[in-house]
C-alpha positions as CSV (number, residue, x, y, z in Angstrom):
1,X,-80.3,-105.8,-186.0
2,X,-78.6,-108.0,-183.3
3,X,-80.9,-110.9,-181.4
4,X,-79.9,-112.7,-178.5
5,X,-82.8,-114.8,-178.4
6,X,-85.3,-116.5,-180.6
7,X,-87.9,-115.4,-178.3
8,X,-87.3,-111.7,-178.5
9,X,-85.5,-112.3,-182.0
10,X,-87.6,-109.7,-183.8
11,X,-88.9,-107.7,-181.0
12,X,-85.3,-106.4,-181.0
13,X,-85.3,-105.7,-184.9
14,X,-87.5,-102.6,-184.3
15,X,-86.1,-101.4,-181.1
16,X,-82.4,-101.9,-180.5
17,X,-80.1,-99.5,-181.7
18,X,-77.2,-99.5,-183.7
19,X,-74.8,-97.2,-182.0
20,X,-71.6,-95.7,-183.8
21,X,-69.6,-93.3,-183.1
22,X,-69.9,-89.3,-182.5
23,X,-69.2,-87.5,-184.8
24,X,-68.9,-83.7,-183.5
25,X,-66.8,-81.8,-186.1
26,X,-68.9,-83.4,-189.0
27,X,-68.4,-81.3,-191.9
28,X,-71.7,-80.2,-193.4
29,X,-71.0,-78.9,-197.0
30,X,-71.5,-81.4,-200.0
31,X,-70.2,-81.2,-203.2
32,X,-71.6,-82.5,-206.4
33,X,-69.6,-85.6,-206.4
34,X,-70.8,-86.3,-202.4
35,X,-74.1,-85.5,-203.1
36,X,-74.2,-88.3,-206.0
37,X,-72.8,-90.8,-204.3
38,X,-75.2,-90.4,-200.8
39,X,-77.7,-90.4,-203.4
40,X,-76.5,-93.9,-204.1
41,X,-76.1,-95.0,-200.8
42,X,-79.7,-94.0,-200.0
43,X,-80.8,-96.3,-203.0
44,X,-78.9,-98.7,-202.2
45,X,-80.4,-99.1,-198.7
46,X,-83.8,-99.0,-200.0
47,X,-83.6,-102.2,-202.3
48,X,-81.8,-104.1,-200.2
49,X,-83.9,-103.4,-197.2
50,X,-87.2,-101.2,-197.1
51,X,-90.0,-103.6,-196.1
52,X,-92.0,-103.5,-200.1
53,X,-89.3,-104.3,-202.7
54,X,-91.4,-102.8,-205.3
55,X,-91.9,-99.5,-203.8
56,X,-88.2,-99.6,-203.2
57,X,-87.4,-99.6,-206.7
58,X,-90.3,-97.1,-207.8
59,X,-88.6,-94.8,-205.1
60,X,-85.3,-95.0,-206.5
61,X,-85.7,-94.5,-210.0
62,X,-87.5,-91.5,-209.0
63,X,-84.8,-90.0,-207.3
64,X,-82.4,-90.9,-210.0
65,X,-84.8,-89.1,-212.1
66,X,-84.7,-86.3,-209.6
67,X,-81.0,-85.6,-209.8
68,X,-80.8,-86.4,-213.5
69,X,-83.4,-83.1,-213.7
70,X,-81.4,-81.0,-211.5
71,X,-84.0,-80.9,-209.0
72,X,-81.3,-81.6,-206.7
73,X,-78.8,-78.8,-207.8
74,X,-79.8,-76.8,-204.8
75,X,-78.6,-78.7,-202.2
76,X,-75.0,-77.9,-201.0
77,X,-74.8,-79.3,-197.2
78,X,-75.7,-82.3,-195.6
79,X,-78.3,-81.0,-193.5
80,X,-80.2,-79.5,-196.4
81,X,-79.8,-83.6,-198.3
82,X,-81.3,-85.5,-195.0
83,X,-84.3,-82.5,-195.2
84,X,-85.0,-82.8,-198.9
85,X,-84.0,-86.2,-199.7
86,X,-86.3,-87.4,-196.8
87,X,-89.2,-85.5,-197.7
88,X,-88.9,-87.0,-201.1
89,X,-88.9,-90.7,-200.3
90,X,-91.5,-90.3,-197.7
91,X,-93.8,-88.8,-200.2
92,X,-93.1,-91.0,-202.7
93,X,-93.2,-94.1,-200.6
94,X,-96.3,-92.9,-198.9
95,X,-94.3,-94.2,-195.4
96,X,-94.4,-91.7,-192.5
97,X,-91.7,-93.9,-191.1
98,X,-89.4,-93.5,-194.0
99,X,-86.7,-90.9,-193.5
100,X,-83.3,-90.1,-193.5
101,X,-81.0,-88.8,-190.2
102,X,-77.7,-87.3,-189.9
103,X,-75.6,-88.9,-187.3
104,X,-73.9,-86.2,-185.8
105,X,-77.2,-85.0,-184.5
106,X,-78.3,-88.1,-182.8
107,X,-75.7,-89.2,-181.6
108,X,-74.7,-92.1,-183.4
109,X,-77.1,-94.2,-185.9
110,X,-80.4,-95.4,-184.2
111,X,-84.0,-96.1,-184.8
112,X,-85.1,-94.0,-182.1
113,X,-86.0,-90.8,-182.4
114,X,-84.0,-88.0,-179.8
115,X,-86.9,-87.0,-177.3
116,X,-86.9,-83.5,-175.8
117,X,-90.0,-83.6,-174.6
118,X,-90.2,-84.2,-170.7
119,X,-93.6,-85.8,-170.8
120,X,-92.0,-87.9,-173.3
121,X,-89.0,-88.6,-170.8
122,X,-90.1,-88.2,-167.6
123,X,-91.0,-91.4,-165.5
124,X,-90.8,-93.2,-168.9
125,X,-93.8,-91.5,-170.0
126,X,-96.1,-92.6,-167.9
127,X,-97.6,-88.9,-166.8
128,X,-100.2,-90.4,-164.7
129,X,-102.1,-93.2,-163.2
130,X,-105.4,-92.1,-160.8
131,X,-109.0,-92.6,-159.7
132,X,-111.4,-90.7,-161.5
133,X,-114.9,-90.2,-160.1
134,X,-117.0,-93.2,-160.7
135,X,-114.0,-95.4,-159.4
136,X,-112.5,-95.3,-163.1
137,X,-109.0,-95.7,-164.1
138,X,-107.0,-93.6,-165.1
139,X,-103.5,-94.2,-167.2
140,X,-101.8,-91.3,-169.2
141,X,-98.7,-92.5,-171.3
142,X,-96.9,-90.3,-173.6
143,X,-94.2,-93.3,-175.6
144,X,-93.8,-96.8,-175.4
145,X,-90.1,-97.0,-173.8
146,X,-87.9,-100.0,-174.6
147,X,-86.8,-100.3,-171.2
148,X,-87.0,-103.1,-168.0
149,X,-87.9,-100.0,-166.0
150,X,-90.6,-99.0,-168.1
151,X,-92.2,-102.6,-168.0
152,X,-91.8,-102.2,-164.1
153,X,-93.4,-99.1,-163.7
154,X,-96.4,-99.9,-166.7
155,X,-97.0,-103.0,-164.5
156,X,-97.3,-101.1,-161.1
157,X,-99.6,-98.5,-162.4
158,X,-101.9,-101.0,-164.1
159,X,-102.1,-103.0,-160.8
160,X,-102.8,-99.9,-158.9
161,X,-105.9,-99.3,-161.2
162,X,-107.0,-103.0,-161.1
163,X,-109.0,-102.2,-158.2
164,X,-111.6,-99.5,-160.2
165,X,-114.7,-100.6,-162.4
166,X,-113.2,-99.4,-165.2
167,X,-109.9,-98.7,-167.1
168,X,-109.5,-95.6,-169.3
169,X,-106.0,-95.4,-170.9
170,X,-105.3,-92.2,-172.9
171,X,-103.0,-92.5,-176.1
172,X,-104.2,-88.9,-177.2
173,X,-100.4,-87.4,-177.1
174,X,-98.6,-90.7,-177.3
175,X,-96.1,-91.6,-179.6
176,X,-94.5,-94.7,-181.1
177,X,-91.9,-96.8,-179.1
178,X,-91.7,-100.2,-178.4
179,X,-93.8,-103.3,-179.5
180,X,-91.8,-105.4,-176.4
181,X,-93.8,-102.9,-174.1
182,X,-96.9,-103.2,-176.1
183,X,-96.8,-106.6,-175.4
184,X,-96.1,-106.7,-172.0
185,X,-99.2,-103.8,-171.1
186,X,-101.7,-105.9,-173.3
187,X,-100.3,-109.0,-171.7
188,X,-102.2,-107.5,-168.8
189,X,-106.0,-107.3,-170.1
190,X,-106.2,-110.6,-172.6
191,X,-105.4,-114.8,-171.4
192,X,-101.9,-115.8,-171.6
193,X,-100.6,-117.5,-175.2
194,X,-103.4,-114.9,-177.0
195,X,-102.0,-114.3,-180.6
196,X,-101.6,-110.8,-181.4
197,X,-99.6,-110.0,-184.6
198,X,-97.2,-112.5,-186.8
199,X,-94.4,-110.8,-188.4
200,X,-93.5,-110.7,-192.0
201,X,-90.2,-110.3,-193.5
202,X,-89.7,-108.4,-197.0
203,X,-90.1,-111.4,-199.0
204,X,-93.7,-112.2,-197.2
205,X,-92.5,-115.1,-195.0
206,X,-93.8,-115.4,-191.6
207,X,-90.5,-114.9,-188.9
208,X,-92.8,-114.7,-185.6
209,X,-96.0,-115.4,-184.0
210,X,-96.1,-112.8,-181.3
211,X,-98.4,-113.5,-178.2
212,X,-99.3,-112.3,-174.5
213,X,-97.2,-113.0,-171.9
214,X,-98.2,-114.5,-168.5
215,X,-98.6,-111.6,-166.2
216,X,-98.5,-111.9,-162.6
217,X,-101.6,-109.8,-160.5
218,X,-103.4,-108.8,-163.9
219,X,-106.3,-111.1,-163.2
220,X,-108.4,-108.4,-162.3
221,X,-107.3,-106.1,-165.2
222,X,-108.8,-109.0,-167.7
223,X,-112.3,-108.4,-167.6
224,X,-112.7,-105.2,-166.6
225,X,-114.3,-102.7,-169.5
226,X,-111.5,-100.9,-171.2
227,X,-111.6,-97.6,-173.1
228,X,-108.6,-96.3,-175.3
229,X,-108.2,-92.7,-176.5
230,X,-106.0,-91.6,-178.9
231,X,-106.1,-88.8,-181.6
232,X,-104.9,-88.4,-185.5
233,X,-101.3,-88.1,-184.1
234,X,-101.1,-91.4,-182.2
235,X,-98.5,-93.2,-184.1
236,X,-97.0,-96.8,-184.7
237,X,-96.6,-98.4,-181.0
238,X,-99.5,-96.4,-179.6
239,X,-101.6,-97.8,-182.7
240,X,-100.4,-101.4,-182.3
241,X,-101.6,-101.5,-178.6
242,X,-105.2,-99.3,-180.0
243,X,-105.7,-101.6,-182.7
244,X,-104.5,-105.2,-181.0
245,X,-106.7,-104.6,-178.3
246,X,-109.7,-103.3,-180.5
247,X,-109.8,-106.5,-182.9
248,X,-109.4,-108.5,-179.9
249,X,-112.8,-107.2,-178.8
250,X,-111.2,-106.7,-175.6
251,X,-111.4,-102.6,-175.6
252,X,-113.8,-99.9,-177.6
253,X,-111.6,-97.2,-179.3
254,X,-112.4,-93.5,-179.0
255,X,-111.7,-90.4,-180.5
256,X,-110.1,-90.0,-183.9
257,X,-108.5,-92.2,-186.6
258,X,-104.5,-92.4,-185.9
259,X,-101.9,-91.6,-188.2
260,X,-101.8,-94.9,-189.7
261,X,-97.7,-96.3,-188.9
262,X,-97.6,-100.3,-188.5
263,X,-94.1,-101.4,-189.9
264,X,-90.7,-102.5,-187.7
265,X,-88.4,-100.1,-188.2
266,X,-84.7,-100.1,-188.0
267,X,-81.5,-98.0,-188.5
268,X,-78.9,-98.7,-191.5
269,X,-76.0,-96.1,-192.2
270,X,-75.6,-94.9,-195.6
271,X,-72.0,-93.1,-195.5
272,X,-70.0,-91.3,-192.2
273,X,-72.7,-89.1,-191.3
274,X,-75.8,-89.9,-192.9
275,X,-78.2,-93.1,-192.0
276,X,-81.4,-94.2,-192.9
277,X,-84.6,-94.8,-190.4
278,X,-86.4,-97.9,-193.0
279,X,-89.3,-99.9,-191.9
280,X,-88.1,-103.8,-192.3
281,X,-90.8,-106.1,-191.2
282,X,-94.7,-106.0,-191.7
283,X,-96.9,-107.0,-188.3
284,X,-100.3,-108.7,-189.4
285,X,-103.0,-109.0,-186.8
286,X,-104.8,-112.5,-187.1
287,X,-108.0,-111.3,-187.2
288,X,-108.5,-108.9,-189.9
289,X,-105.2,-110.2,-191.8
290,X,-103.5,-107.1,-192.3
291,X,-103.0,-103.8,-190.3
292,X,-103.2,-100.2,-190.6
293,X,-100.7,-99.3,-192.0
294,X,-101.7,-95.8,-194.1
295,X,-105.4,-96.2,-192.9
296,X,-104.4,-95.7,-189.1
297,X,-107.2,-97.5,-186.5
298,X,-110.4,-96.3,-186.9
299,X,-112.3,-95.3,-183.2
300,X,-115.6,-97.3,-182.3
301,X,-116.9,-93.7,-181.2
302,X,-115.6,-91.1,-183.4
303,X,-115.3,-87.9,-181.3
304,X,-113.0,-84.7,-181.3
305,X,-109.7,-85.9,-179.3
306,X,-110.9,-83.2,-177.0
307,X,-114.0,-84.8,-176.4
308,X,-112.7,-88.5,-175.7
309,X,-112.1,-88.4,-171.9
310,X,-115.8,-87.1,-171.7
311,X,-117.2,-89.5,-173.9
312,X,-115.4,-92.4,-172.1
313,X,-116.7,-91.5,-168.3
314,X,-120.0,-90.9,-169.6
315,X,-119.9,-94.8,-171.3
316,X,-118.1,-96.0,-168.0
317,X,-120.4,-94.3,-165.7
318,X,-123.6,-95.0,-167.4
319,X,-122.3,-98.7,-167.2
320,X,-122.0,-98.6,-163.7
């Protein structure tokens, strides 16, 4: 990934995209020959980049073994290689974030996945920000954007609520994203210069110490009670801001244990029309020395995901 500078060096490895070009008329049949070599491509990619080197090379030989069993006779276009191919290394790998894309569907080679949904979308995700009896606070976000203007708008909504006794922000159909917008909306509830992960590269060597920001108007926001919902689908970005702010002791967790996504991620094509999503960098939070990846973040108050928004007032209300 490209950096411009130190500071945001690998904030950027996760979320900036590697964009090449459209390709429309992409021919999707693949011979024996093609098949073989994107095979090798894939592999390829995998040692020389996937975030475990070990489990790289376990991955690998097994899907050399794959095609030398003819397990992968039956695939005759591209689209059917990215499906089956991709469901193969994620289940061997055991990395949700693992899988392959072709380009001529997204558009070009990128870690992001294409959203459709408008909630994900609209206003940058943020669905809603409002007073809820009690003089709570209300945030709904649906994705962690990578954008100034999702920063901007993150920011107005939390200094809108700062004003209520309480702050309930609701992961429950959230999505991954960004960790620069992570950041910045925990920036808002812990003191400036706060570690709150240190990045590892594949080799196990510390790149980054990654901690709050100052944040102007968020004084309020610091110590007021803060409740986080999310559900078994919450994934990577939703569960670093869950999970930072949990360890922290800074916000009690409800509702169900998340899908369990911690790694960076980037793009790296394999061939003309196939590339490979590939988590590069493992995140550590300083307090428990590790994260959750393939655990996910466990709730303080386990509850149905239904049940969380209900089980939060009553906390904040009783508090009040």
């Amino acid at each position: 990934m490209i950096t411009l500078l130190k500071k945001q060096r690998l904030m950027l490895v996760l979320f900036t995209a590697i964009i090449f070009p459209f390709f429309a008329q992409a021919t999707t049949s693949l011979p024996p020959a093609e098949r073989q070599s994107s095979l090798d491509g894939v592999i390829r990619v995998l040692k020389e980049q996937y975030v475990f080197p070990e489990t790289a090379l376990k991955v690998g030989e097994f899907l050399l073994q794959q095609e030398q069993k003819g397990a992968l006779a039956d695939i005759t276009t591209q689209e059917q290689f990215a499906a089956k191919v991709g469901d193969l290394i994620r289940q061997h790998s055991g990395d949700g974030h693992l899988n392959l894309a072709l380009i001529a569907e997204q558009g070009g080679v990128s870690h992001r996945l294409k959203e459709t949904d408008p909630l994900k979308n609209n206003n940058f995700a943020f669905e809603q920000a409002r007073i809820l009896p009690g003089n709570v606070g209300y945030l709904k976000l649906h994705k962690f954007w990578q954008t100034e203007e999702a920063h901007k708008v993150g920011h107005a909504a939390l200094v809108f609520l700062s004003h209520s006794d309480h702050i309930v922000i609701d992961l429950r159909d959230s999505g991954g994203g960004s960790p620069q917008l992570v950041l910045h909306l925990v920036s808002h509830f812990v003191p400036e210069g706060t570690l709150l992960w240190e990045v590892f590269d594949r080799n196990g060597k510390s790149t980054e110490q990654i901690r709050s920001l100052a944040v102007p108007d968020s004084e309020l926001l610091k110590t007021k009670p803060l409740y986080i919902l999310q559900s078994e689908e919450l994934v990577s970005a939703g569960e670093f801001f869950s999970y930072t702010l949990q360890q922290l002791g800074r916000a009690i967790v409800i509702g169900e244990t998340s899908a369990g996504l911690a790694h960076y991620t980037g793009a790296a094509q394999v061939n003309d029309w196939l590339f490979v999503r590939i988590p590069m960098y493992r995140p550590v939070n300083p307090i428990t020395g590790t994260n959750f990846e393939g655990v996910g973040v466990e709730p303080n108050i386990r509850v149905p995901a239904e049940m969380a928004l209900y089980t939060a007032l009553r906390l904040a209300n009783k508090g009040s």
